[in-house]
Structures are given as C-alpha cells and as structure tokens.
C-alpha angles and dihedrals in degrees: 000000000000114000104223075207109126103227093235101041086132093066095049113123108196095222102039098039121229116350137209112257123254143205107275111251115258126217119256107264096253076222093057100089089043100104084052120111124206110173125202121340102275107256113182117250109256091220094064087056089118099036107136091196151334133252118255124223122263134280136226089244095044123144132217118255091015127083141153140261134207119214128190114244090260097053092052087105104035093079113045124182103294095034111149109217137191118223124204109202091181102163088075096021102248134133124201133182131228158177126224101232102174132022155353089204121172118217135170129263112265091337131092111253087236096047105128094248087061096043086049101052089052102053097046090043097232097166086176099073095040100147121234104268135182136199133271127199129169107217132191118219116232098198140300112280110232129168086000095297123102106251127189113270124257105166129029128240110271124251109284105008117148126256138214147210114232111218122234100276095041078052098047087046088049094038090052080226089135110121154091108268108074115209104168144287131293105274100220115013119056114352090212097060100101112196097228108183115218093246081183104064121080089215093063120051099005076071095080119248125226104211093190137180159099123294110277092029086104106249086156092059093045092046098044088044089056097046098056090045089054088040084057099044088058094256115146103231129199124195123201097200109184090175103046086235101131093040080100097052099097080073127081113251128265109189107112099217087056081047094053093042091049089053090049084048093049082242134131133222109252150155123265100241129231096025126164130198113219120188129179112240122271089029137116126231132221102222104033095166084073105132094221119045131148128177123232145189143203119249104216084216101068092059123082111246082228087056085047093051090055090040090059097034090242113208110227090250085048099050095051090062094043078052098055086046101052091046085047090047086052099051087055095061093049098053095047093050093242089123125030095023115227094233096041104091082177086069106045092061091047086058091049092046096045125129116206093192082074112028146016127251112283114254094014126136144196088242090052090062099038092055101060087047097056087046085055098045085051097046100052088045087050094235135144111283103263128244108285123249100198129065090211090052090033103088152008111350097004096050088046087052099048096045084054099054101044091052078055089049098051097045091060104039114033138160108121092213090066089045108054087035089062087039084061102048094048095050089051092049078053099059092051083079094205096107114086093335099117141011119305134257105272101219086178088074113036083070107062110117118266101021125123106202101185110197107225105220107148090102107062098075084211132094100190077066090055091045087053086044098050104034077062099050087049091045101048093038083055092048096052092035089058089049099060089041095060083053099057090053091047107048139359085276107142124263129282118281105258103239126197111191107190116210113205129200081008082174084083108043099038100031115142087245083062098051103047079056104039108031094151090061099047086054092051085054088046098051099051084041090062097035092045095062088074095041100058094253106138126194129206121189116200118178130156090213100050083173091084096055100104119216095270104062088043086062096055082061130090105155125050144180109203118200126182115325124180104176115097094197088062098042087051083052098045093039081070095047100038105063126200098030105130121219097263098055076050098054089054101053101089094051103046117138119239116292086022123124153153110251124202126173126166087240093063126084097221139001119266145198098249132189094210110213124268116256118257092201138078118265124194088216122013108217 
C-alpha cells in the first residue's frame, strides 16, 4: 500500500512550503573550547568607581583632537555641555583632558533611535517597553597632561577607557578662570564654576575686548558689571557714553529682576564708587542730581588739520584751501611770537619736531583759521575785511599781518565758490561752541586708580561731535600714559596707572563708512590700540550692530564677550576673527537668553558659555 506521506514532511514549514533537505545539526565537540582560555573570573578596577563613561572606538569620520564618550544611563546627568573630564587611557599609560562639546544625548541600547519598535513605543506611550538606553557626548580633548602641565596631544585615548568628572577647583586650574575680576558663572557645567579675568596681568585686558550683540542680550549689564569690578580692582576707568544710559551708575540698582539675581549671588545693590559726570559745554546732562559734574571742552589745536578735513568732508578743492589757511594761520603765530615764543627756546624745538599727522599746531585755534578764510572770501569779492574773530588777529601788528598773508593766500588759490563753501563749514563747526569755550579735559585726573570719569555725550545729537570727543579722550590718555610709562623705564617710579576706556556704540565711531572717510583717525585709533597694550591702556568696544565693525577693528581685539547675534552674515565674519569657539557654542549664539554669553579671554584655555553677573548698579536703560 502506497503511503500519501511526503518523504520530507519533517522538513514543511507551514509558511515557506516544502524545503530541500539538509545535513542533520551536530552537537558542539565537548573538546572543542579546550584550547580557550578564559582567565580569572572579570572583576571591575576600583580606580574607575566614579567613573561617569567610557570612551567609544573611532569612526570612520573621526576627527583629531574629538572623540566620543558612552555614559551609563545613571551617569546621563551627571555631565552636562561644558563638563570638563578627565580620561585614563591606562593601556598605554596616558591621561588627557577634555570638554564635552556636544551632548549629553540619550540612545537606546543596540537599536537606532529611529527603529520602528522604538517609534512605535513613543508615540503610543507605552512607558512600559521603554528600551534600555544609554548617553551619548561628543568631547573635545584639551591636551595630555604630563608632569602635571597640559601638553599638546599627540595620541588619542585608547578605545574604553574610563572618564571622569573634574570637580569644580581641577576645572577653574584647567579653564585658566582663576582671577579677580568676576564676570559671571559658567552657563551649562557646573553652576558653581565662577570666570573670574587676572586684572592684574598686561596680556589680558590691555588686549582690547569686543562686548558684542544684539539689543536685549544684555551688553549694559556686562559693561556696568565690568566697570564696578575694575573700579574695585583699583583701574581708572574712562566711559564714552553716547546714550546717557550709566550717569546713574553711582546709585544701587532698582530693577527687581538684578535684585533678585544679586540675592541668588549673596550680593548686594550698590552704587559703583568714585564716579564723575563729564559734559561738553553747552550741553545738558541726563542725570543732572550726580554729586560730582564738571563741564569740558575741546582745544583745535589738539586735533591734526588732516582729522578736521575728514571731520567736515572736505571736497578736494576745498581741502586745498583749508590746507593754505592753516599753513597761513601758522605762519601768523609764528611771526607774532604766540607760538613758538621768541625767548622759548622749548618751544621752538616743539615746533621744529611737530607732526601734523597727529596733532594740531600748538596754540592754535578754530578762530585763527577761520579768520584768514573770511579775509580771503572778502578779498577776492572785493569786499570790506570782516569783523575779526581773534584777539590775537583783531588789532595794530596782527591785523596788519593778517590782512598780509590772506591777500598771499588769495593771490595763489582762488576760485571764490571753494572758498565761501570752507568758510561755511567752518562757520558752521564754530557754531557747534565746543572748541576753546571752557576748561579742558584734565587727563591728569581722569587717571587716578579707582576712579570711574563717564563722558556725557547723549546730548549733542552728532556724532561727528562724539568722534571729536572721543578721538581726544584716546589722544591725551596715550600721551599721559606714555609719559608715566618713560618714567617707569627710567627710574623706580610706580607703574602706570591701568587704565580701561569703554566705547560705546563703537558701531558709530569706528563704522566702515567712517573709516573709508576718515582713515587718519582710524590710524590714530590703531596706533594707540597697538602701543597701549604695553602701557597698561585697555580698550573695550562695545557696539549693538557688530556688522559694522569693519576688519580692521575686529583685528585690534583679542577678548571678547558675545552676546546674542542673529545675523548669520556677522557671526560667518566673527567666526574668522574669535579662535577656539567650536561649532556648537557657535550654533547657540543666535538663541541665548538675555545676560548669556560666550566668553573668550586670552587668559582662558578655552571659550566658554557664560551667565555674566547681574549689575549691581542703576542704569538709566537695561539692555
């Protein structure tokens, strides 16, 4: 009888249909795992109990000096972005420092973050078949340490070897964040690791800082708070406030959110000490109530006839003739003995040794040069001599005089049109009063330690004014800066004062606009940009549309405070001026939250996400 049995039944699946035969399993040889062997039974290092990962072999797409750390799922918040860890590389022997730059992200255990099952689990919100899962962080190594110093490094960490966490103090050493002037805490890290600047070292704030952001990112915070920690570290410091907004800074603050931020700090509101109120004559201040105001002016002839050119917008038929009465004006004080004296033989070789590419002509003054252009004017109309201006050019052998050279003067440079165009702009520049109207700027005093001088300017409504006013400040703080610091190399005299000048709205004095129109000014910033940096003359920019900073401005800066930018087009730019920022400090820029910022000195080892301190002064207008 015929068995309806398939010969293979034994090999159906129900699924697939018939299948082939194959040859039967065979059981493993118990001798097989003989030659293995096995060793002692694993047991974990003690050292590597606080251990918080362990570090993960390379990629393909690895890059030198970053690598990437595991974390078990209790350690995920125990390192946060900024972390400083410690690697033990101890199969070769080596220990390295880093930075987590990226991370902490969580992932599953042996499954895409993305796999279906996983998908799945999330969106139904079954909790109860959460996979195991684990942390990720991309970190960044500082050096190798070696003989107890951080050395460039040369190796990597080998695959699995343990991390730790550095604690607050290892973290400060690395992080160079050990000084006296406080700035803030590290914004993500540890809470408790405060940035603390060296004001004490000439390679640190004599190299210009950049505070930089959009308005709201809090550039008045960081800027008062900087002010009352150099006051307190004994700087004089100098403020160019276009807007008005620190006059009230010699008052505690009132603002309840600062309050709030000082008691969580163990701070106090208070007033910055030792502040003075400056205010060009003629002009109003915003805080009149200040306990301490003085008015000032500016002396012509501190300013070089090339900086007064730009500051008119001369036209080159115009600036020739602003060029013939100047020299003429010049030649006047000579020959009545108002500059050089006859008898001063000191003077006379000032006047031999003067540069007119940095300074005016001593003595000089606005109503001397006008003067020999409205005798001109008159001349080549063929009018009556005007009405003199000067007391030196008004009467006997200095109206004879005058009257001499402009007639010289005219008959070489004509053209009545140029003429009565400069005498216009001039007269307009007089009419401004703030040349040799009041007293002068007493750069003797704004230097003494521990003094804050703010310069009033909300008032003048010009910025060519605050560029005047400014290009002066800068001139006569170099000069006696220089000064003090011949005498230091020339004798046991102390130190030079350390000085900190604050630009604000730098945007308008130092625009590329500016610039392109006023290039002998913006030398004259360069150069005591470059020589104050050895004589203890710090300068601090601090500007709410840092895309107007042209190239070169961004050159004379090598700290910086970045607050919230949101142009992409600045932060390509500054990403080729500020070195060392990673890409993720660089992705957050544009979305930090009021009073963050990325801070970068050239005493720390590295930049750094940074909640500056809250003020504990009154501003007229928080930023």
């Amino acid at each position: 009888m015929t068995s309806n049995a398939h010969p293979h039944d034994d090999d159906l699946d129900p699924a697939l249909g018939p299948t082939m035969p194959g040859p039967a399993v065979q059981p493993i040889p118990l001798d097989m795992l003989d030659g293995l062997d096995a060793g002692e039974e694993w047991t974990p290092d003690p050292r590597d109990v606080d251990a918080v990962g362990r570090t993960m072999f390379d990629a393909p797409g690895s890059k030198d000096n970053a690598l990437i750390v595991l974390l078990p799922r209790e350690s995920l918040n125990r390192v946060p972005a900024q972390s400083l860890l410690r690697i033990e590389s101890r199969a070769d022997g080596r220990t390295y420092l880093g930075i987590v730059t990226a991370g902490p992200f969580a992932e599953p255990d042996g499954l895409r973050a993305d796999a279906p099952t996983i998908v799945t689990t999330t969106v139904r919100g079954a909790t109860a078949f959460v996979p195991r899962y684990h942390g990720r962080v991309h970190v960044e190594i500082l050096g190798e340490r070696r003989a107890g110093a951080l050395s460039p490094p040369r190796y990597r960490p080998l695959p699995n070897s343990p991390v730790f966490l550095l604690d607050s103090d290892e973290s400060s050493d690395v992080l160079a964040l050990n000084g006296t002037l406080r700035l803030g805490v590290v914004a993500a890290g540890d809470d408790s690791l405060t940035i603390d600047i060296p004001a004490d070292k000439k390679s640190v704030l004599p190299r210009h800082t950049g505070v930089l952001g959009t308005t709201g990112g809090g550039k008045s915070t960081t800027v008062s708070r900087m002010i009352d920690q150099a006051q307190r570290q004994g700087f004089a410091v100098i403020l160019l406030d276009t807007e008005g907004e620190y006059t009230t800074m010699n008052e505690p603050t009132e603002d309840p959110t600062m309050c709030k931020l000082l008691t969580e700090r163990g701070e106090e509101p208070h007033g910055v000490e030792s502040t003075r109120l400056f205010t060009l004559a003629g002009k109003r201040t915003s805080n009149p109530e200040h306990p301490s105001q003085a008015t000032f002016d500016l002396r012509f002839e501190r300013f070089s006839p090339y900086v007064v050119e730009e500051l008119l917008e001369l036209t080159e038929a115009q600036t020739e003739r602003y060029s013939h009465a100047y020299e003429a004006a010049k030649a006047l004080l000579r020959e009545l003995g108002i500059f050089p004296a006859s008898n001063n033989d000191e003077e006379k070789r000032a006047a031999m040794e003067l540069n007119d590419f940095e300074a005016g002509y001593p003595k000089m003054k606005l109503d001397h040069v006008l003067d020999v252009v409205r005798v001109v004017v008159s001349q080549l109309h063929g009018e009556e001599p005007p009405n003199i201006l000067s007391p030196d050019f008004r009467a006997g052998q200095g109206r004879a005089k005058l009257l001499e050279k402009s007639q010289q003067v005219a008959g070489r440079v004509s053209n009545k049109v140029s003429w009565r165009a400069l005498s216009g702009h001039l007269h307009r520049l007089r009419r401004l009063r703030v040349f040799d109207s009041a007293q002068p700027i007493g750069y003797d005093d704004l230097l003494v330690p521990g003094t804050v001088s703010i310069f009033d300017l909300s008032d003048t409504d010009s910025p060519a004014v605050n560029n005047l006013v400014i290009a002066d400040v800068l001139r006569g703080v170099q000069d006696r800066q220089d000064e003090a610091y011949r005498r230091f190399e020339q004798s046991d005299s102390a130190s030079p004062t350390r000085v900190l000048v604050i630009i604000e709205e730098a945007h308008e004095f130092l625009s590329d606009e500016r610039i392109s129109k006023m290039p002998f000014l913006f030398q004259q910033v360069a150069r005591i940009a470059k020589r104050g940096r050895k004589r203890w003359l710090g300068l601090v920019f601090v500007t709410q549309l840092p895309r107007h900073l042209p190239p070169q401005v961004l050159g004379l800066v090598n700290n910086w405070i970045l607050h919230r930018i949101s142009d992409a087009d600045t932060i390509t730019r500054l990403r080729r001026s500020v070195a060392n920022v990673d890409d993720s400090l660089w992705q957050r820029l544009p979305g930090l939250a009021p009073g963050q910022a990325i801070v970068s000195f050239t005493s720390m080892t590295r930049p750094l996400l940074a909640a500056i301190d809250p003020t504990p002064a009154k501003l007229r207008m928080l930023d």
